[in-house]
NUVORO-573156 format. One record per residue (C-alpha): residue in one letter; x, y, z. Coordinates in pm, whole numbers, plus 32768, in hexadecimal, padded with zeros to 4 digits. Last residue first. Example, Ala and Ser with C-alpha at 12.3 -4.5 7.8 and 13.67 -1.06 7.14 Angstrom:
BEGIN
<atom><resn>s</resn><xx>8557</xx><yy>7F96</yy><zz>82CA</zz></atom>
<atom><resn>a</resn><xx>84CE</xx><yy>7E3E</yy><zz>830C</zz></atom>
This chain:
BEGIN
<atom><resn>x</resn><xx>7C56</xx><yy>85CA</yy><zz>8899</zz></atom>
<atom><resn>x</resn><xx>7D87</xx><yy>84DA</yy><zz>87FF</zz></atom>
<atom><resn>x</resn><xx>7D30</xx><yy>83BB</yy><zz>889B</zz></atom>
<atom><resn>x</resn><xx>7BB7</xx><yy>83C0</yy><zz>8857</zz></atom>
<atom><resn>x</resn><xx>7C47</xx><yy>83D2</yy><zz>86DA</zz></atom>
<atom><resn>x</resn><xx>7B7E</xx><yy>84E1</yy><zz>8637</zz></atom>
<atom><resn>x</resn><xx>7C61</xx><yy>85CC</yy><zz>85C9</zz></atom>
<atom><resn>x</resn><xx>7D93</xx><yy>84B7</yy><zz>855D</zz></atom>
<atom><resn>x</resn><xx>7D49</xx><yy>84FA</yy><zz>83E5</zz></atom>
<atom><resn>x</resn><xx>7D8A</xx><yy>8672</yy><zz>83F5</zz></atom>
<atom><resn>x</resn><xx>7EB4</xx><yy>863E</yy><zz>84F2</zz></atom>
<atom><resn>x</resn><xx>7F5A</xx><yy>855F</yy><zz>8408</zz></atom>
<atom><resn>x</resn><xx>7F6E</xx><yy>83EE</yy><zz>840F</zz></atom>
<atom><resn>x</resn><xx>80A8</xx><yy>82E9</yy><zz>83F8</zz></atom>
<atom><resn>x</resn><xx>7FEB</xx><yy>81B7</yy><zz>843D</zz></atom>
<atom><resn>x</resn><xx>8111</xx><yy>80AE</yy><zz>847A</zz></atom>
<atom><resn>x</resn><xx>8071</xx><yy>7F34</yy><zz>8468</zz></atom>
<atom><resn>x</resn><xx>8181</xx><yy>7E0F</yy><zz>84E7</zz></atom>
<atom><resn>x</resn><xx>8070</xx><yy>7CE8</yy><zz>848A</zz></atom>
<atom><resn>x</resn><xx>8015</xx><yy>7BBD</yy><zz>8558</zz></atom>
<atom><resn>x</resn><xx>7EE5</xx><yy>7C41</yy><zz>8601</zz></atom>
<atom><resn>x</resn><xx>7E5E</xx><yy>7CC6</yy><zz>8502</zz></atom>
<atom><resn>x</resn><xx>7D8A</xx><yy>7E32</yy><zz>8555</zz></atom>
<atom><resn>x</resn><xx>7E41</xx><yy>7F2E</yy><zz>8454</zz></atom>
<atom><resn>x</resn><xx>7E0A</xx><yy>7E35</yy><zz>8333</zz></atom>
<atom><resn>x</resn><xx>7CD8</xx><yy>7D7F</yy><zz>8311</zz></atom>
<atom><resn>x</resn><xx>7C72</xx><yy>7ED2</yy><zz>83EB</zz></atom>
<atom><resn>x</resn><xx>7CAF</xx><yy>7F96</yy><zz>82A6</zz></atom>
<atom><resn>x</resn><xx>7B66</xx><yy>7EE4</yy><zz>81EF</zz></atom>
<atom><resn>x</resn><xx>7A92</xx><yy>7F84</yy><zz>82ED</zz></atom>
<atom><resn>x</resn><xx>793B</xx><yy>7EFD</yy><zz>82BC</zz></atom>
<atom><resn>x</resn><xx>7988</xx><yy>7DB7</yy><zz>824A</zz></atom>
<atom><resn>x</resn><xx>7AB6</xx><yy>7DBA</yy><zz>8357</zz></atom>
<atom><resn>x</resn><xx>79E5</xx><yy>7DE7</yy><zz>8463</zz></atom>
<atom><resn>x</resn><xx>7AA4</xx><yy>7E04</yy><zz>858A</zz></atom>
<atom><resn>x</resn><xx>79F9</xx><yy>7EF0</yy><zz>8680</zz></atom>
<atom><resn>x</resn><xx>7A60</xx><yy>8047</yy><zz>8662</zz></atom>
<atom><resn>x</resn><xx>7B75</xx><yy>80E2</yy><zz>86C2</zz></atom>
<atom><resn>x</resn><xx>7CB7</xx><yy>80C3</yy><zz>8615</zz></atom>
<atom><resn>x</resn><xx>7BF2</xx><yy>80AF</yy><zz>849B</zz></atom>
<atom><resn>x</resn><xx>7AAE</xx><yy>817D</yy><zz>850E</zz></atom>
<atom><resn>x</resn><xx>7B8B</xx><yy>82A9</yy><zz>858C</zz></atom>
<atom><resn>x</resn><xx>7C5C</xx><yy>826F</yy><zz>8427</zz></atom>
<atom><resn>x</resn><xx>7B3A</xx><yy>8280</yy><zz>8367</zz></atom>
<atom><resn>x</resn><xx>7A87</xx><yy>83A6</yy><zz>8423</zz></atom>
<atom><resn>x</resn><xx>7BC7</xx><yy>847F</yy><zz>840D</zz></atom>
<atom><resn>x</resn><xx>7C0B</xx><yy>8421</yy><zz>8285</zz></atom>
<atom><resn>x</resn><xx>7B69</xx><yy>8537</yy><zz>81F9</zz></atom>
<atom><resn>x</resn><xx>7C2A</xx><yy>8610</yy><zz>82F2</zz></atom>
<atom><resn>x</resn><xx>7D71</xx><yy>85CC</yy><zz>8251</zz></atom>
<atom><resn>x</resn><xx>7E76</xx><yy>8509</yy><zz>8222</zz></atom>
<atom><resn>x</resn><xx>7EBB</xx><yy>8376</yy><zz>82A0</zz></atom>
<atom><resn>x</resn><xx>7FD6</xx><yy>82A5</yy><zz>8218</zz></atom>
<atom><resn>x</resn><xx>7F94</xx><yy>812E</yy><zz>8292</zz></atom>
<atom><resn>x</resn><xx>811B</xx><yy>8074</yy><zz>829E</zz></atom>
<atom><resn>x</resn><xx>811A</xx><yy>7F0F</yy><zz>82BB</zz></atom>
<atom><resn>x</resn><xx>828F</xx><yy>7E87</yy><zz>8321</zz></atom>
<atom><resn>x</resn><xx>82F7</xx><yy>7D2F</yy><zz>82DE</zz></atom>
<atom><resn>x</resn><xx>81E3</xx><yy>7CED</yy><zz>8222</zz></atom>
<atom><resn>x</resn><xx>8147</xx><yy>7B9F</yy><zz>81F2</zz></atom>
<atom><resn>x</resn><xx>8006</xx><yy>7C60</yy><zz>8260</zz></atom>
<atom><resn>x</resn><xx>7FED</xx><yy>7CD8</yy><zz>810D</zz></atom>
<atom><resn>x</resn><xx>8019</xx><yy>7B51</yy><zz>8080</zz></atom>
<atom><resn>x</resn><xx>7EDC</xx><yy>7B13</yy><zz>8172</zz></atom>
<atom><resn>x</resn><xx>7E04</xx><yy>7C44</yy><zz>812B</zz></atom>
<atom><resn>x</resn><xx>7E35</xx><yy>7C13</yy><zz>7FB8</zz></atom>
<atom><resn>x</resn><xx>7EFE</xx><yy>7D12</yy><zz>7ED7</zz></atom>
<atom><resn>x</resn><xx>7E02</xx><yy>7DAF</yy><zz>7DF7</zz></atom>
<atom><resn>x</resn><xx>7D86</xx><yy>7DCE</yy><zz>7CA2</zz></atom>
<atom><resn>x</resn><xx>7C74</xx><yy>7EA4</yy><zz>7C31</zz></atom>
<atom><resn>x</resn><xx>7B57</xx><yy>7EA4</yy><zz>7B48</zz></atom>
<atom><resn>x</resn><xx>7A30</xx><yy>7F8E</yy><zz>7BB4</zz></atom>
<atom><resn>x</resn><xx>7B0B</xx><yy>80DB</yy><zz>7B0E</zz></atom>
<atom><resn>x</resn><xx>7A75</xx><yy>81F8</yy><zz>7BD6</zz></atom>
<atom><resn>x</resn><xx>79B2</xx><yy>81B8</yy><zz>7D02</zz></atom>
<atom><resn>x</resn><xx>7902</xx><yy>8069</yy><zz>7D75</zz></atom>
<atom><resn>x</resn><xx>7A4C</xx><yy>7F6E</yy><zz>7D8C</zz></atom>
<atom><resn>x</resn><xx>7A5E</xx><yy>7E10</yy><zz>7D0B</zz></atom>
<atom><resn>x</resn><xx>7B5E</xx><yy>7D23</yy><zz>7D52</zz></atom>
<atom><resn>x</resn><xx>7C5E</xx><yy>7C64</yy><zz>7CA7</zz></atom>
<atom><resn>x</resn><xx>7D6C</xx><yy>7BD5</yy><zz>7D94</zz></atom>
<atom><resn>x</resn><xx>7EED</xx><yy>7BB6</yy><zz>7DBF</zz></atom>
<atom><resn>x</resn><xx>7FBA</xx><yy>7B08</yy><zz>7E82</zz></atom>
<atom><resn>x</resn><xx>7EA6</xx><yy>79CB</yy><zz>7EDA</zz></atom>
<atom><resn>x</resn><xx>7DA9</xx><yy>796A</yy><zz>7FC5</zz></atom>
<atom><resn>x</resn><xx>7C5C</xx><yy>7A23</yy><zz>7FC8</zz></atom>
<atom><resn>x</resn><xx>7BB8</xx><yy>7A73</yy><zz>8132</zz></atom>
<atom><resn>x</resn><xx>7B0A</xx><yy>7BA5</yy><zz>80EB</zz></atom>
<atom><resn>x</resn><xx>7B66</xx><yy>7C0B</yy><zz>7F8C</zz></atom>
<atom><resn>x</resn><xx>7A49</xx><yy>7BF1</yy><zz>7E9C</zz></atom>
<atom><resn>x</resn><xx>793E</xx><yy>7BC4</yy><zz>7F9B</zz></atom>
<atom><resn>x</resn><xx>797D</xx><yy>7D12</yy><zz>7FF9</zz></atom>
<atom><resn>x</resn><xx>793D</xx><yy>7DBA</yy><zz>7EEE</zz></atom>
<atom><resn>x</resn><xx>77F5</xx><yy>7D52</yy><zz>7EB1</zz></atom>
<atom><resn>x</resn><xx>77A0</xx><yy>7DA2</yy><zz>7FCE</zz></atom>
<atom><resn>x</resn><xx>7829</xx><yy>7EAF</yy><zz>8091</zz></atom>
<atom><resn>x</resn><xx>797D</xx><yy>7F27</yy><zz>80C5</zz></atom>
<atom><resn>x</resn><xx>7A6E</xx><yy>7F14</yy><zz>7FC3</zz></atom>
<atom><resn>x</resn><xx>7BE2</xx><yy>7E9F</yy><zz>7FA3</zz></atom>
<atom><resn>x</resn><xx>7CAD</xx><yy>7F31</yy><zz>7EA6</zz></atom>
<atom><resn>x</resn><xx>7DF6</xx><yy>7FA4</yy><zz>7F9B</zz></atom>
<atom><resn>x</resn><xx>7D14</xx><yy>800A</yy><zz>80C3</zz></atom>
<atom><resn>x</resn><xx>7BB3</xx><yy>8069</yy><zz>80C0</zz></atom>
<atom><resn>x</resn><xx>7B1F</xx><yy>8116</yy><zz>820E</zz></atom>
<atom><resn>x</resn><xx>7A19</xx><yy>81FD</yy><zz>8145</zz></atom>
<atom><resn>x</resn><xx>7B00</xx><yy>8320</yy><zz>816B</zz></atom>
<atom><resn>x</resn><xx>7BFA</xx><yy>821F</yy><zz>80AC</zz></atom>
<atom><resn>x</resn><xx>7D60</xx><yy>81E5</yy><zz>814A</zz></atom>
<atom><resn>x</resn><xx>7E85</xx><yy>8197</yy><zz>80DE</zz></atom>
<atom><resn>x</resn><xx>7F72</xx><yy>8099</yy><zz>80AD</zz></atom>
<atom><resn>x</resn><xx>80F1</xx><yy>8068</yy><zz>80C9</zz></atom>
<atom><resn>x</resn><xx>819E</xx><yy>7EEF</yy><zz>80CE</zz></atom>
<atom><resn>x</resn><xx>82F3</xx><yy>7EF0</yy><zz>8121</zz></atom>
<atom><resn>x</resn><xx>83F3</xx><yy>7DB7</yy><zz>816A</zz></atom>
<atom><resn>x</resn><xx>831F</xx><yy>7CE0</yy><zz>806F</zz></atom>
<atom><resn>x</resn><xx>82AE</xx><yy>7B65</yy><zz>80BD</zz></atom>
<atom><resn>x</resn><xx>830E</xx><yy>7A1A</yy><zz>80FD</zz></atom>
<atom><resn>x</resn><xx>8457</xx><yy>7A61</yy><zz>8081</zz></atom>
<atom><resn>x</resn><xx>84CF</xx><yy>790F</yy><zz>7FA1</zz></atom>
<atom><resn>x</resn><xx>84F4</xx><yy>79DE</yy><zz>7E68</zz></atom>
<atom><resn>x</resn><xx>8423</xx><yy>7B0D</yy><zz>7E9C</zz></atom>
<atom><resn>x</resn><xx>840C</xx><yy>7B2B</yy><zz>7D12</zz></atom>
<atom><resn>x</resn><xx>83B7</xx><yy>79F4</yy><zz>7CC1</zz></atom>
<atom><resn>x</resn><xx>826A</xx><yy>7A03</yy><zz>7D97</zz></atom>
<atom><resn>x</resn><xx>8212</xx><yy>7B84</yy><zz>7D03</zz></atom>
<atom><resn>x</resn><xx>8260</xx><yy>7AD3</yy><zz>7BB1</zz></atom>
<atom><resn>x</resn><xx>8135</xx><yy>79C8</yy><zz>7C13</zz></atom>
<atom><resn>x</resn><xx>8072</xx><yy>7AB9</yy><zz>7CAA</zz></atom>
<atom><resn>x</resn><xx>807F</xx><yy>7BBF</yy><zz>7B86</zz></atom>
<atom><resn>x</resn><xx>8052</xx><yy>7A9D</yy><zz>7A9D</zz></atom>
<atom><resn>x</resn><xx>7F06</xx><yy>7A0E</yy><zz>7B75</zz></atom>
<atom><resn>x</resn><xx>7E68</xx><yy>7BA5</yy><zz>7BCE</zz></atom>
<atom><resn>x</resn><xx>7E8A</xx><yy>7BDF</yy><zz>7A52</zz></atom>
<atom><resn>x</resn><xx>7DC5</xx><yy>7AB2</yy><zz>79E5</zz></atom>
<atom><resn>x</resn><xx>7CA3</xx><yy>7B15</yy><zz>7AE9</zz></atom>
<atom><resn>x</resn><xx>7CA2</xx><yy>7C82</yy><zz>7A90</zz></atom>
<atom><resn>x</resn><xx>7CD5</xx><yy>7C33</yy><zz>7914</zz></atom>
<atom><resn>x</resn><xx>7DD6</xx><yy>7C1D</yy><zz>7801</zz></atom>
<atom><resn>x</resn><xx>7E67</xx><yy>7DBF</yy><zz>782B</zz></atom>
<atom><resn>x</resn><xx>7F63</xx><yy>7D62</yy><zz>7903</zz></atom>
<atom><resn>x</resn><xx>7F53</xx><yy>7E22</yy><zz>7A55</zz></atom>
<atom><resn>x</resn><xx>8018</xx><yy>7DA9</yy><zz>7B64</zz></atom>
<atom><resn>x</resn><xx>8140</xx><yy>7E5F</yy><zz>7B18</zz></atom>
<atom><resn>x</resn><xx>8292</xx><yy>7DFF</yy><zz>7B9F</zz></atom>
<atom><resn>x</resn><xx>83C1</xx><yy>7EEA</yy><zz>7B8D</zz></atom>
<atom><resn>x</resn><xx>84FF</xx><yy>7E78</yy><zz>7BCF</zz></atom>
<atom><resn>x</resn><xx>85D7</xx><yy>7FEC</yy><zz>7C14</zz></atom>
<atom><resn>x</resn><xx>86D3</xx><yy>803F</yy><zz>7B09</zz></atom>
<atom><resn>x</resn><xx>85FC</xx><yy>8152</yy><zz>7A9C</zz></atom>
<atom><resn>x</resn><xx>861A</xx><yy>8210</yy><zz>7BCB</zz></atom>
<atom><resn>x</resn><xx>85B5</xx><yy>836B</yy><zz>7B6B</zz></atom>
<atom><resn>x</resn><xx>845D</xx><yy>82F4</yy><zz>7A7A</zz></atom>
<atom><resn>x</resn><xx>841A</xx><yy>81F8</yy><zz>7B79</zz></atom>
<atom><resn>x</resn><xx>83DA</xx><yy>8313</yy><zz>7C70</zz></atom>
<atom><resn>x</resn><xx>82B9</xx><yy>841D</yy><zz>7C33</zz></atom>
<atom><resn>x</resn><xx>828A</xx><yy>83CA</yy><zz>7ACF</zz></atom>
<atom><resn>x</resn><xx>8297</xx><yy>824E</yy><zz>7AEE</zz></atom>
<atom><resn>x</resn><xx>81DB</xx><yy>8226</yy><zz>7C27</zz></atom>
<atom><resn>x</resn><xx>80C5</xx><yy>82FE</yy><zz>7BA0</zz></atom>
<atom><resn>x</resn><xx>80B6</xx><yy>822F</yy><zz>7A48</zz></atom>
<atom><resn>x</resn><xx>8098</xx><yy>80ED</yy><zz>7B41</zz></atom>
<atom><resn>x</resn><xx>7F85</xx><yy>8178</yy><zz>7BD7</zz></atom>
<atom><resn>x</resn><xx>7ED9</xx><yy>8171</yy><zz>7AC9</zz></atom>
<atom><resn>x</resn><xx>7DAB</xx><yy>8292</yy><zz>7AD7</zz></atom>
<atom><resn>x</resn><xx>7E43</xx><yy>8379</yy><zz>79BA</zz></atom>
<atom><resn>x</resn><xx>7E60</xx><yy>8266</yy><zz>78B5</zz></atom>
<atom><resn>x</resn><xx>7F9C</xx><yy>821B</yy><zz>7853</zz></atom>
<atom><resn>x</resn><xx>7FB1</xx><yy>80C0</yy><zz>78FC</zz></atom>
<atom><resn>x</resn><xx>7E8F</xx><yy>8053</yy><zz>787A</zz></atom>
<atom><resn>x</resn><xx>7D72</xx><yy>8016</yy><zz>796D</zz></atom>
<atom><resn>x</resn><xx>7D07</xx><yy>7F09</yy><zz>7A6B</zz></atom>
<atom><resn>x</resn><xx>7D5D</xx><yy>7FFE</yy><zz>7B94</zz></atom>
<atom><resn>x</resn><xx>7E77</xx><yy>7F8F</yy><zz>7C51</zz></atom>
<atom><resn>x</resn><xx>7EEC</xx><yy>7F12</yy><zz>7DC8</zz></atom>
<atom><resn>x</resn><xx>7FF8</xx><yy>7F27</yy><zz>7EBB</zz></atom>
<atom><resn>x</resn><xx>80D7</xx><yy>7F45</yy><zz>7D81</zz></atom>
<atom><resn>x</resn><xx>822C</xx><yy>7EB7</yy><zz>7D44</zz></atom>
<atom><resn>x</resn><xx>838F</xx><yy>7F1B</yy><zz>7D8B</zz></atom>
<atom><resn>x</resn><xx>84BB</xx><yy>7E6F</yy><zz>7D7E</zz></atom>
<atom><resn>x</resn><xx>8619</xx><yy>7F12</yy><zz>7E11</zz></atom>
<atom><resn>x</resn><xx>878B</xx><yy>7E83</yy><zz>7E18</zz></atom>
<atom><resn>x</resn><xx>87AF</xx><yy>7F4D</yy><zz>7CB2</zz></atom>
<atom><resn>x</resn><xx>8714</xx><yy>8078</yy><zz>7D70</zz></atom>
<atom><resn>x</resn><xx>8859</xx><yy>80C0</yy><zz>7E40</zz></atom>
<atom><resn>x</resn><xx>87C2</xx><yy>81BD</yy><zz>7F12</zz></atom>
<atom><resn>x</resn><xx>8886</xx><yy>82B5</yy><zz>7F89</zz></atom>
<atom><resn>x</resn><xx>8831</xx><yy>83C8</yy><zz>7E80</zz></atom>
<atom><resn>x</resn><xx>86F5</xx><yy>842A</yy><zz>7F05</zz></atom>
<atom><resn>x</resn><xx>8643</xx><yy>8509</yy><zz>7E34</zz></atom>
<atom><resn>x</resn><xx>8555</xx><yy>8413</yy><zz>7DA5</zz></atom>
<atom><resn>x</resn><xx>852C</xx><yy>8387</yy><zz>7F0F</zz></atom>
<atom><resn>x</resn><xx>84AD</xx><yy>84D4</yy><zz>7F8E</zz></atom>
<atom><resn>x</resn><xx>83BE</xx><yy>850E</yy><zz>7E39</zz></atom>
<atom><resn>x</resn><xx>8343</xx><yy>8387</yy><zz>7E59</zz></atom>
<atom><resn>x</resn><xx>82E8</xx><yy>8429</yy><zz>7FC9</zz></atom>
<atom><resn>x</resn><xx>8235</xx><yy>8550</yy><zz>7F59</zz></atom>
<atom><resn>x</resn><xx>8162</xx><yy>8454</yy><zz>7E3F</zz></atom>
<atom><resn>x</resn><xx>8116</xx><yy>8346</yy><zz>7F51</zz></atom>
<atom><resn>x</resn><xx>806E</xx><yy>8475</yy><zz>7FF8</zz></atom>
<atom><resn>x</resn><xx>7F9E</xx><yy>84F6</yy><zz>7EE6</zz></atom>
<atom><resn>x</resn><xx>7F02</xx><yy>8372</yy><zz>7EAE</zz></atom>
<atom><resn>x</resn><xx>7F8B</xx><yy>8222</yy><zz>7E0E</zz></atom>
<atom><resn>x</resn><xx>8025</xx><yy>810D</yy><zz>7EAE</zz></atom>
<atom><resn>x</resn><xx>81A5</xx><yy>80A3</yy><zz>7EAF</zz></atom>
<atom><resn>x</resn><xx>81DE</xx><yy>7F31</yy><zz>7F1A</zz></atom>
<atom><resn>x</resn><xx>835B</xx><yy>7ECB</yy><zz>7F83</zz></atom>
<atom><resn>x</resn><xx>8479</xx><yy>7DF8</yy><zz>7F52</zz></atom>
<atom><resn>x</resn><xx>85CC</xx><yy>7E48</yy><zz>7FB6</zz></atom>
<atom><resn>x</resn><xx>872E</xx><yy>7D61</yy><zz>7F60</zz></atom>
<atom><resn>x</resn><xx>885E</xx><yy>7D16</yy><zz>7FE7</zz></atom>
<atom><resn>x</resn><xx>87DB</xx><yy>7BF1</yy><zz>80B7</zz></atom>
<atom><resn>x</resn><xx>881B</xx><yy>7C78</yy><zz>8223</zz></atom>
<atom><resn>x</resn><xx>88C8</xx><yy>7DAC</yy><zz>820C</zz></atom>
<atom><resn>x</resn><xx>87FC</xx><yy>7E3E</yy><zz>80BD</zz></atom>
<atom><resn>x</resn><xx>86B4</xx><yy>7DBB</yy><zz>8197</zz></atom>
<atom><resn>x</resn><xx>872A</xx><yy>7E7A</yy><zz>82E0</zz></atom>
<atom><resn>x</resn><xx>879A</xx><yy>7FC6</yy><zz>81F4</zz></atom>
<atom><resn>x</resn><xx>8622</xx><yy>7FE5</yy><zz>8138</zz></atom>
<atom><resn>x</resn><xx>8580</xx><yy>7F9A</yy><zz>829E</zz></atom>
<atom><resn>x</resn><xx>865E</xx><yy>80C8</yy><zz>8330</zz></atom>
<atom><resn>x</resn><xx>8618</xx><yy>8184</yy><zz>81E3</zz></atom>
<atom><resn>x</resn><xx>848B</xx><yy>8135</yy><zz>81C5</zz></atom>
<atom><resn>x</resn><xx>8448</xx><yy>81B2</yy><zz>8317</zz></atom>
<atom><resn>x</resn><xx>8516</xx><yy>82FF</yy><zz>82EE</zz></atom>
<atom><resn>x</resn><xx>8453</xx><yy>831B</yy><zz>819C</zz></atom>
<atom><resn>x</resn><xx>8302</xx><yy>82F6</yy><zz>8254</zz></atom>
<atom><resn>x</resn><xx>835B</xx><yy>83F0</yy><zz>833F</zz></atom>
<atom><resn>x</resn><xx>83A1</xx><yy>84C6</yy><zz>8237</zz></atom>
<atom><resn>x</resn><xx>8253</xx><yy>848D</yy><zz>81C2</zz></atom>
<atom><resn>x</resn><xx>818C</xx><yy>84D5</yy><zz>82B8</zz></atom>
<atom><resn>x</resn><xx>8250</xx><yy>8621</yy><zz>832B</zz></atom>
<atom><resn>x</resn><xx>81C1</xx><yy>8685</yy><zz>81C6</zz></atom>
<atom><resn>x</resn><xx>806E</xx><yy>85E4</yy><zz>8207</zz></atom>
<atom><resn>x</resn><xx>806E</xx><yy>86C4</yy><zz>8334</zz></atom>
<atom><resn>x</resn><xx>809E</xx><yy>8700</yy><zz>849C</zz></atom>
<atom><resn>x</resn><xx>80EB</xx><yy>859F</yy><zz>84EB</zz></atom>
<atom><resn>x</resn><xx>802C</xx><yy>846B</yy><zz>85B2</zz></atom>
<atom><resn>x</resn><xx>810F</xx><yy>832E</yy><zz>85C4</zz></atom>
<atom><resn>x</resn><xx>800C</xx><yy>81F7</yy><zz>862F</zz></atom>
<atom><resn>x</resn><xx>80B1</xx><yy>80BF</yy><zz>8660</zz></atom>
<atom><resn>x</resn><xx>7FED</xx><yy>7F78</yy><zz>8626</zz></atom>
């Protein structure tokens, strides 16, 4: 895990474009073509606004899917996928764009998304870029703390999962733990002091994934984890008093 603290979620999120170019030009080099998860959140949106503007990307060499979804339409306000769309899909139209939402239901949805998500990557065992956030009650991409919630991820095999969640829409789908950690690159975006005692308990704190979802994550072993944080979020990390 690599921990890149910034002065704010603007900094934040050019950073997180530089990261995404050099892994962008690696995968174009390699196999010709760039796959990566986009999550939802105020910083995603500054850096879909970067890459919307940047007019070296070839986006027919690009597909893009969703870290995870709210089990809604995809024109209602909470979709993520209706966020992606207007801050970047709309400007790179020739870009692949898997949704995981389907309108069927949360456990139907999660097996088509997977098995498209599957057919998609060809024979890659997993994405080049995976971005996820983080909850102020230690939730990353839909995975909950606490029981229920819990139970409906931890240790569930798969691409893509239904799981519950306690605050707006319940139904959500969600890239599994294992498929996320498939990633050649996992990149945690961090803003804000809300987040301060999340992140603190997420590099710090004991492992307890069913308590800190983002530690599934930020704490694997076998994962190459970037948190790109800013000052406001790093506050309370013993290492940055």
């Amino acid at each position: 895990m690599n921990l890149v603290v910034l002065p704010s979620p603007a900094a934040v999120a050019e950073r997180a474009h530089e990261l995404l170019w050099e892994h962008y030009f690696r995968a174009i080099a390699e196999r010709n073509r760039f796959t990566v998860a986009l999550s939802g959140g105020s910083t995603p949106r500054q850096l879909h606004a970067i890459l919307a503007d940047d007019p070296d990307f070839d986006w027919t060499r690009v597909f893009i899917t969703l870290s995870d979804e709210r089990w809604v339409p995809a024109d209602d306000e909470q979709s993520n996928a209706r966020m992606v769309h207007e801050t970047l899909l709309q400007y790179a139209p020739e870009a692949e764009f898997l949704p995981l939402y389907h309108g069927t239901s949360p456990a139907e949805d999660a097996e088509r998304a997977s098995k498209a998500m599957t057919k998609a990557l060809q024979k890659a065992r997993g994405l080049d870029m995976l971005f996820a956030g983080i909850g102020a009650d230690a939730h990353t991409l839909s995975l909950f703390p606490g029981e229920p919630y819990a139970a409906t991820w931890q240790d569930r095999p798969g691409v893509v999962i239904d799981t519950t969640a306690p605050v707006n829409a319940p139904d959500r789908l969600s890239l599994s733990v294992e498929f996320a950690l498939r990633s050649q690159q996992i990149i945690v975006l961090a803003t804000g002091t809300e987040k301060a005692d999340a992140l603190a308990h997420a590099i710090e704190s004991p492992i307890d994934p069913a308590t800190y979802p983002v530690q599934a994550l930020v704490r694997a072993g076998n994962a190459v984890v970037t948190i790109l944080a800013d000052t406001a979020a790093a506050a309370k990390l013993s290492s940055a008093a």
